[in-house]
N, C-alpha and C positions, 0 to 999 in steps of 0.2 A: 504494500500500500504506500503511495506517494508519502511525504514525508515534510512538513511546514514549517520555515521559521516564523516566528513573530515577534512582536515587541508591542507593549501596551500597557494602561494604565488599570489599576482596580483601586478598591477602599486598603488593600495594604499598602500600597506606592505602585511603581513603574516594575512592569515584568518583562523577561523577555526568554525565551526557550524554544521549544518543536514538538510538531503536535500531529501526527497522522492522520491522514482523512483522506477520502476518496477524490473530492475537488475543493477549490478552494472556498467556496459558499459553505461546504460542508464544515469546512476548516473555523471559518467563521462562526458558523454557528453552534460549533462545541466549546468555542473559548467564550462565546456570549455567557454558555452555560453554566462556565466556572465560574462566572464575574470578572472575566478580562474582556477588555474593548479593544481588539487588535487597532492600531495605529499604522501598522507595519506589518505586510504577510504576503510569503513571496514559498515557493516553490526554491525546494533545497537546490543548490546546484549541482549539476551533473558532471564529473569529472573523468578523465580520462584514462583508458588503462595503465597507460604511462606512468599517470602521479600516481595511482593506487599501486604500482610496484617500487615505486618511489617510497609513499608512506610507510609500508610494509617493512624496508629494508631499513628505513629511521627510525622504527617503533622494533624490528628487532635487534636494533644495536642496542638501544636504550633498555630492554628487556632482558640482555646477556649480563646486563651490570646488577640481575636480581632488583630491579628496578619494581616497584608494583605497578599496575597496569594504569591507576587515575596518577600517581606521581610522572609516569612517564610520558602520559598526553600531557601535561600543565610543561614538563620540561620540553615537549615537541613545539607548543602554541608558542615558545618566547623563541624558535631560530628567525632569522633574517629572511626566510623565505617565503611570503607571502600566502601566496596560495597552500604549500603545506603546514601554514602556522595556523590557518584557517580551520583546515579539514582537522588539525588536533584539536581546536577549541571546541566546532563543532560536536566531534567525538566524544569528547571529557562532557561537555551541557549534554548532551544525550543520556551520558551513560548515566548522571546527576539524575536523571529525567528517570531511571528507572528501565530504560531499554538494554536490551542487552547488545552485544559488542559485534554481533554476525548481523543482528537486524541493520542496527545502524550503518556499517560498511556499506551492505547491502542499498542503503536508501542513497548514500553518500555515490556510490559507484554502482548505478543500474544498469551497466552494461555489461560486467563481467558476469564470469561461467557463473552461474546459482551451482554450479559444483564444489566452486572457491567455497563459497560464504559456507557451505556444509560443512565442509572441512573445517571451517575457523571454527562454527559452531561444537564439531565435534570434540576440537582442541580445548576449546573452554572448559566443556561439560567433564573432559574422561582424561585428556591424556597434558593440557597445559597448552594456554594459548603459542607461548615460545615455541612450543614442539611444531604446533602446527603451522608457524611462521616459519621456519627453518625449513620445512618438510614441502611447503610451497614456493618458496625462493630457491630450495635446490633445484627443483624440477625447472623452475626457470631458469634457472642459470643451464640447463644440458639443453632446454631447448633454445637459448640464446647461443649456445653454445653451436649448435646444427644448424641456424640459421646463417650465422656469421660462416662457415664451411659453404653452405649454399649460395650464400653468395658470391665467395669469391670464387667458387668452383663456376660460377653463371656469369660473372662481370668478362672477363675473357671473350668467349661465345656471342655474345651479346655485342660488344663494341666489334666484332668481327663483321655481325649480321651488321652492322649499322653500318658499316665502312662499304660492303658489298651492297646492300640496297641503296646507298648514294652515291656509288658507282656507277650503278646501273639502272638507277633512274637519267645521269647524266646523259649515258650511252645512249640509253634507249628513244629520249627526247630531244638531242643532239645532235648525234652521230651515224645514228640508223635512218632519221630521214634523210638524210645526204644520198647515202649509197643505196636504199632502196629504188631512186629515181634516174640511178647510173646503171642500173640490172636487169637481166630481166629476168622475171620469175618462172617464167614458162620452164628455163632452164636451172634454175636453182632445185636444190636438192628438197627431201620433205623438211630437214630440222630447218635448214635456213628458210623455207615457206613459213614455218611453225613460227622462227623468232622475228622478221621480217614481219608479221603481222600482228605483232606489239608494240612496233613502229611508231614512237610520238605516243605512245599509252604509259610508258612508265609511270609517270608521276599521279597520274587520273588512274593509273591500277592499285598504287600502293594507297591511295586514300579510299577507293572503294573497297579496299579488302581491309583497312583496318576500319570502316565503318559498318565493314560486314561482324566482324568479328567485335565489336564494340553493342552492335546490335543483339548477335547471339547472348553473350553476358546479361546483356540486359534483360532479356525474354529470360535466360535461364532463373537469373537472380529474383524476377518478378513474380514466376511461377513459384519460386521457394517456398514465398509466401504463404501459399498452400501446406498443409500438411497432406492435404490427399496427392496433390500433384508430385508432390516432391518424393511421399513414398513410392508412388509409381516409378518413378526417376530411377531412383536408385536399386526396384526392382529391377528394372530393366538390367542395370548399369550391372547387378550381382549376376545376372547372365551371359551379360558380355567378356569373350574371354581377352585374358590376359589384363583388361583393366579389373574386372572382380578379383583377379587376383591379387591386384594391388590393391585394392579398399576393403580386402577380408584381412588381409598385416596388417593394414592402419588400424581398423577396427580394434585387432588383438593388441594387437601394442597400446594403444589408448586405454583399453579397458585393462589389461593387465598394471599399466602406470597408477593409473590411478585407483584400482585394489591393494596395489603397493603402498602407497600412500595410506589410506584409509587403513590398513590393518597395521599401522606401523603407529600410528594414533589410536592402535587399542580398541578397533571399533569392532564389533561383533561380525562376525560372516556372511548375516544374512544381509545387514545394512550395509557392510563393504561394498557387496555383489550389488547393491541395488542402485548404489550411488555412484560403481566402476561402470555399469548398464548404463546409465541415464548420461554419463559424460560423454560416449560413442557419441558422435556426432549423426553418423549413420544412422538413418532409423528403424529399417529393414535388422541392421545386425542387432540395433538397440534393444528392438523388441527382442529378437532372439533372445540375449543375454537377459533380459528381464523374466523371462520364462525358466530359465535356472533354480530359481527361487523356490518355486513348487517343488522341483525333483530333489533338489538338497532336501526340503523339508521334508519328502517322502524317504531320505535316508540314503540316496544315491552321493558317492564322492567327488567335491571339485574336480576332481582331474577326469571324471566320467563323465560330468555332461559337459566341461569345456572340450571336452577331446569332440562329442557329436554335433558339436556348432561348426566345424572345420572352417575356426577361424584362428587355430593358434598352430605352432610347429609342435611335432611331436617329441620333439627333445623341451621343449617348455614340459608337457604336459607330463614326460616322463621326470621330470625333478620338483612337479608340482604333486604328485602323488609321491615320491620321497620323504617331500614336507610332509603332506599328508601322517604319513608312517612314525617321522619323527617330532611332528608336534613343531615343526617349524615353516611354518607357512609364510610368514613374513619376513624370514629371513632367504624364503626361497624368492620369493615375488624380487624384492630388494636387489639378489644376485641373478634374475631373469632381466632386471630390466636395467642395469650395469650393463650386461654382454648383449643385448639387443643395443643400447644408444655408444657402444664400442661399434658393433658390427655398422649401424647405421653409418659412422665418422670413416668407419674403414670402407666404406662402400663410395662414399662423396672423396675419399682419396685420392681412390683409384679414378674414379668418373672424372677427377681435376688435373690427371695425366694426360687421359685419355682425350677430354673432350676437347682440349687445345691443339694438339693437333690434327681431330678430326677435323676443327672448323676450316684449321688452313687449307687444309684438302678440301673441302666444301668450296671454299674462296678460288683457290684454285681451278676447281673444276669449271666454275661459273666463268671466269677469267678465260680460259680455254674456249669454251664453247665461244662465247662472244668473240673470241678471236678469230676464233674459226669463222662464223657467218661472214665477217667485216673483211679478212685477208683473202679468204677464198675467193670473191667476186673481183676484187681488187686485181689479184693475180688475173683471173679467166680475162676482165678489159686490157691489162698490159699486155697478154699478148695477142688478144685480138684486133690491137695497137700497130704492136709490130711483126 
């Protein structure tokens, strides 16, 4: 539920706090209630993932020094930085207010995963907010970690395509109508027909193909918004080969990550399982994995019905039912998803050998052909010259 600051006067003096309500009329009229006259009543701000990893990473420094949690918002409200000095005041008058510490995040930063704010909640309740601050900052930091690999395994490739596609828009709106009006096609071959009839389209190709592809996103992205559409989507997509095969890993990965997590904060099996489900982005796998719940409860083992979702590796499943045996399941999830985000870094390694000089060859190839069209005619006119 939205989340209201106010400020205003009653028969005590001048008040000011946060007050939940569905819109702001509503909002109003539950502070009438009290006997406060809002003055002042605005919708919490909404901030950005960014600062919420931001705050996170200042509220668990301040929490390693055995800080208490209202001592260490009053010492976050006095840094020099603005906007995180804000979101600690906020924090602290909330939690003053009675609210607990996942709602409020929660109202503060209404964009992140509602998987985060589980987590903090469950931190609270069972295993120690620190724990669960620590336990989500690490996960960001391996996925900070694969991104910054994917990038620079992509920035290469990418400046390569942009060198050749402004190459070859020059060529093609430059240079190609020159020599197509010195040829004759009758006698040109199929390829030089083929490129020769892109002739002065370069630049009018490359904007129609990226507003084609600008286009498709946007239909894609729009239909998301369905959950009927989108489960179809992805039906589909789990039957297409070789791509289902990459979104049944993600799936596993995803949900084993964050089962990792959740039992490492001490959280029961069945809620782990339900909370590792619902974070799959995927919804088709989602449900799947939400369906677990029943067969564990009918006494069947983790490593039994994740093995019949055939979405994890069978050496997972094989060190998952180990745990199983030895009563160490959190220490197994833990050391699954080490040698998955290893495997993954060692996978972008090799791809940031490899893809670099694929592009040149790519570059090359395109270079060649275009050469070919342009010298081959050139040559046929010199000597039908001389």
């Amino acid at each position: 539920m939205p989340l209201f600051e106010y400020a205003g006067g009653s028969v005590n003096g001048r008040q000011a706090g946060t007050i939940e309500a569905k819109s702001k009329s509503i909002a109003k009229e539950l502070l009438l209630k009290k006997g406060i006259n809002p003055t002042d009543l605005r919708k919490c701000s909404v901030h950005s993932e960014k600062t919420f990893w931001r705050f996170l990473s200042f509220l668990q420094i301040l929490l390693e020094q055995n800080i208490p949690l209202a001592e260490a918002l009053k010492l976050g409200s006095k840094q020099p930085n603005k906007k995180l000095s804000l979101i600690f005041q906020k924090t602290l008058s909330n939690l003053e207010d009675g609210y607990q510490f996942h709602e409020i995040i929660g109202n503060i930063f209404p964009g992140i995963d509602k998987n985060k704010i589980i987590l903090l909640r469950i931190g609270v309740e069972r295993a120690g907010l620190k724990k669960a601050i620590n336990g989500l900052l690490e996960k960001k930091k391996v996925d900070d970690q694969f991104s910054l690999i994917l990038q620079k395994t992509l920035a290469y490739p990418i400046f390569v395509l942009f060198f050749a596609v402004t190459a070859l828009i020059v060529i093609f709106d430059t240079v190609l109508p020159e020599f197509k009006s010195l040829i004759d096609l009758s006698k040109a071959s199929m390829l030089q027909n083929i490129i020769m009839k892109a002739s002065g389209k370069g630049y009018s190709s490359v904007v129609s193909f990226v507003w084609m592809i600008a286009g498709f996103v946007a239909i894609v992205r729009f239909l998301m918004f369905s959950d009927a559409v989108k489960f179809k989507f992805f039906q589909f997509c789990d039957k297409t080969p070789l791509v289902n095969r990459y979104l049944r890993a993600k799936s596993g990965q995803d949900f084993l990550s964050s089962l990792s997590l959740s039992l490492a904060l001490h959280t029961e099996l069945m809620e782990a399982v339900r909370m590792a489900a619902v974070s799959v982005n995927n919804p088709v796998h989602s449900k799947l994995l939400l369906q677990l719940r029943e067969k564990i409860k009918l006494g069947y083992s983790l490593s039994g019905v994740l093995s019949e979702t055939k979405l994890f590796k069978e050496l997972d499943i094989a060190i998952i039912k180990l745990a199983e045996q030895t009563q160490n399941l959190a220490g197994a999830m833990a050391s699954i998803c080490d040698q998955t985000n290893l495997a993954r870094i060692k996978k972008l390694t090799v791809l940031s050998q490899v893809i670099g000089p694929f592009a040149i060859l790519i570059l090359g190839l395109i270079i060649f052909l275009v050469a070919y069209v342009v010298i081959t005619p050139m040559m046929a006119l010199q000597n039908s010259i001389g």
